[in-house]
BALOBA-1460 file (C-alpha; in Angstrom, 3 decimals):
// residues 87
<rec num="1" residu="x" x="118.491" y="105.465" z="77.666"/>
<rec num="2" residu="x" x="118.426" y="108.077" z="74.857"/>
<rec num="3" residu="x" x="120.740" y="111.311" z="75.334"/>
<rec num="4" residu="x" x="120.273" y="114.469" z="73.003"/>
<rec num="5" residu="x" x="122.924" y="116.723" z="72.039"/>
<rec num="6" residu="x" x="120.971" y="120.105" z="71.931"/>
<rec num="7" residu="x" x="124.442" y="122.416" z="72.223"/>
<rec num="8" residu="x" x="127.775" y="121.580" z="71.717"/>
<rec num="9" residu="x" x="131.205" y="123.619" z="71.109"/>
<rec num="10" residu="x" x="134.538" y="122.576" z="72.099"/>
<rec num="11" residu="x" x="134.324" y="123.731" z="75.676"/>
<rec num="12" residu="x" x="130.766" y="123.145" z="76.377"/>
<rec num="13" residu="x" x="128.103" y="121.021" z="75.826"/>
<rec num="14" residu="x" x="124.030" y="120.642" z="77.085"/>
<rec num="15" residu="x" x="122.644" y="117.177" z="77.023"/>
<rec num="16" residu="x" x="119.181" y="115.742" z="77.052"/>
<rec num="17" residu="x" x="118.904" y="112.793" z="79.240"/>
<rec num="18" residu="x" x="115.874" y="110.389" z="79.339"/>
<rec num="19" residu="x" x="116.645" y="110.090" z="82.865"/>
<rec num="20" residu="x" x="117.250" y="112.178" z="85.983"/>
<rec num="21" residu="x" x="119.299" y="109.548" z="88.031"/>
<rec num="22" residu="x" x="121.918" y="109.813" z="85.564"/>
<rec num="23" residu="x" x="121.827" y="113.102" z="84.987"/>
<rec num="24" residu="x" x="122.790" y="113.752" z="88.993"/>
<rec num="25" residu="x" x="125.343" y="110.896" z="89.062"/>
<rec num="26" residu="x" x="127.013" y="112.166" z="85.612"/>
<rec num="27" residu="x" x="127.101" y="115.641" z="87.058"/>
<rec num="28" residu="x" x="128.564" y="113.601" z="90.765"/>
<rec num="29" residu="x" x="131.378" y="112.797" z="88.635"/>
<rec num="30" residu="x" x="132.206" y="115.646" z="86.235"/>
<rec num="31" residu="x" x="132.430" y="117.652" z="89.374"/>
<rec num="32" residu="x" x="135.319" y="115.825" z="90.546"/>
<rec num="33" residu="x" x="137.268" y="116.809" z="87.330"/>
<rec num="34" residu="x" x="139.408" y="119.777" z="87.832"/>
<rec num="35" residu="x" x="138.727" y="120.914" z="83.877"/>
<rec num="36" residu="x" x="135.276" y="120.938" z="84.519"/>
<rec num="37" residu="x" x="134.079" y="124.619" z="85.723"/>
<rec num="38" residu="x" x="130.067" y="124.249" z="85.462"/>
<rec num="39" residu="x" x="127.842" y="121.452" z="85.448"/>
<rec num="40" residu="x" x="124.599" y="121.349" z="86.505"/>
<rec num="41" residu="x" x="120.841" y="120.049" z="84.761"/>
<rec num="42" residu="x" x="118.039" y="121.077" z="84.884"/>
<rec num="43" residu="x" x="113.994" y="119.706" z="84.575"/>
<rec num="44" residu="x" x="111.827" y="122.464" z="83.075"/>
<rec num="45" residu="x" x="109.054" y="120.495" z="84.098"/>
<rec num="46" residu="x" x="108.466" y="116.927" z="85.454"/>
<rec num="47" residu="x" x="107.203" y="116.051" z="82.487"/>
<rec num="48" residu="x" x="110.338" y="116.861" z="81.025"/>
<rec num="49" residu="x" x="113.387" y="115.152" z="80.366"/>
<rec num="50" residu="x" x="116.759" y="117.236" z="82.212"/>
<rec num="51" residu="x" x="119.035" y="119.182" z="80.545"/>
<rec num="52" residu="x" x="122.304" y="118.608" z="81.456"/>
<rec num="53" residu="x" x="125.173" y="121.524" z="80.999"/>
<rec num="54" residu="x" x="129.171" y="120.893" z="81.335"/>
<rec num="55" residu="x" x="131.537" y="123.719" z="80.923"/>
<rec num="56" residu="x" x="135.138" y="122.830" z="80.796"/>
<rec num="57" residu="x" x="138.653" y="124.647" z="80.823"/>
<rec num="58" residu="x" x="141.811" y="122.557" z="79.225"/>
<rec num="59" residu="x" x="139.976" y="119.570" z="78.446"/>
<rec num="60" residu="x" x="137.054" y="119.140" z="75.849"/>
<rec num="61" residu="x" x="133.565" y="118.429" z="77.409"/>
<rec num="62" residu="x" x="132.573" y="115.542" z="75.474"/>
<rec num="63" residu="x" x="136.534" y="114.012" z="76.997"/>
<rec num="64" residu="x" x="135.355" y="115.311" z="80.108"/>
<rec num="65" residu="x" x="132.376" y="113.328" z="80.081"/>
<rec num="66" residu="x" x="133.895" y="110.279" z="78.395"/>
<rec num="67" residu="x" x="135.671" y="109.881" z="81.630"/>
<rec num="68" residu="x" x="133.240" y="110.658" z="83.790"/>
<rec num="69" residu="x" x="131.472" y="108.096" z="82.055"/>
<rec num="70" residu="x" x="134.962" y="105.413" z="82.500"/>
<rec num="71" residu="x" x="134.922" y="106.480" z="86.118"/>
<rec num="72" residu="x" x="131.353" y="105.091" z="87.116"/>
<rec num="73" residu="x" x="131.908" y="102.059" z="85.356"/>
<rec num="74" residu="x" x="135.125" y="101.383" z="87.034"/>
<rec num="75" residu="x" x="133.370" y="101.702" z="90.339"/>
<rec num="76" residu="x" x="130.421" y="99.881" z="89.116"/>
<rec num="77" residu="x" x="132.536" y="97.053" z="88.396"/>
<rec num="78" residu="x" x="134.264" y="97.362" z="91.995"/>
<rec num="79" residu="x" x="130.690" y="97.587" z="93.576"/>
<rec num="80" residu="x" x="129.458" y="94.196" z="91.883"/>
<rec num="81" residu="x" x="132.641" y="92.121" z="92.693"/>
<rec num="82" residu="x" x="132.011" y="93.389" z="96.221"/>
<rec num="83" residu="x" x="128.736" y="91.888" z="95.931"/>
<rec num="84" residu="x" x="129.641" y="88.716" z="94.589"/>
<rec num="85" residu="x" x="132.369" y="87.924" z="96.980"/>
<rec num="86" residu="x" x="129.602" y="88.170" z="99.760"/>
<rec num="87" residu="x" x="128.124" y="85.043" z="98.505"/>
């Protein structure tokens, strides 16, 4: 999966990402964060890939999304021993 920085300061950040699935389950998770004030993406067109824009207070967005990012595969993990133990 490719993912673009297009804008990034300290408290913000917009990200390309080749695909819209993670987009909405990265922007799932950043919402849970209390430093996180905006995120949402967008698709111009559905040719195109979404834009993805986090706005944070007290933490930096690329942190932000670092553990957004630790958080999903925590629970991925959880979600595949579940499976396995069903065997």
């Amino acid at each position: 999966m490719e993912v673009k920085v297009l804008n990034s300061s300290k408290d913000a950040i917009d990200l390309e990402i080749g695909n819209i699935t993670i987009a909405e389950i990265l922007r799932v998770y950043l919402n849970k964060d209390s430093a996180v004030e905006f995120v949402a993406w967008r698709q111009d067109h559905p040719t195109k890939n979404p834009v993805l824009k986090v706005e944070t207070k007290g933490k930096t967005a690329v942190k932000a999304i670092k553990d957004a990012v630790s958080a999903i595969e925590k629970d991925l993990g959880k979600i595949e021993s579940d499976f396995s133990k069903l065997k």
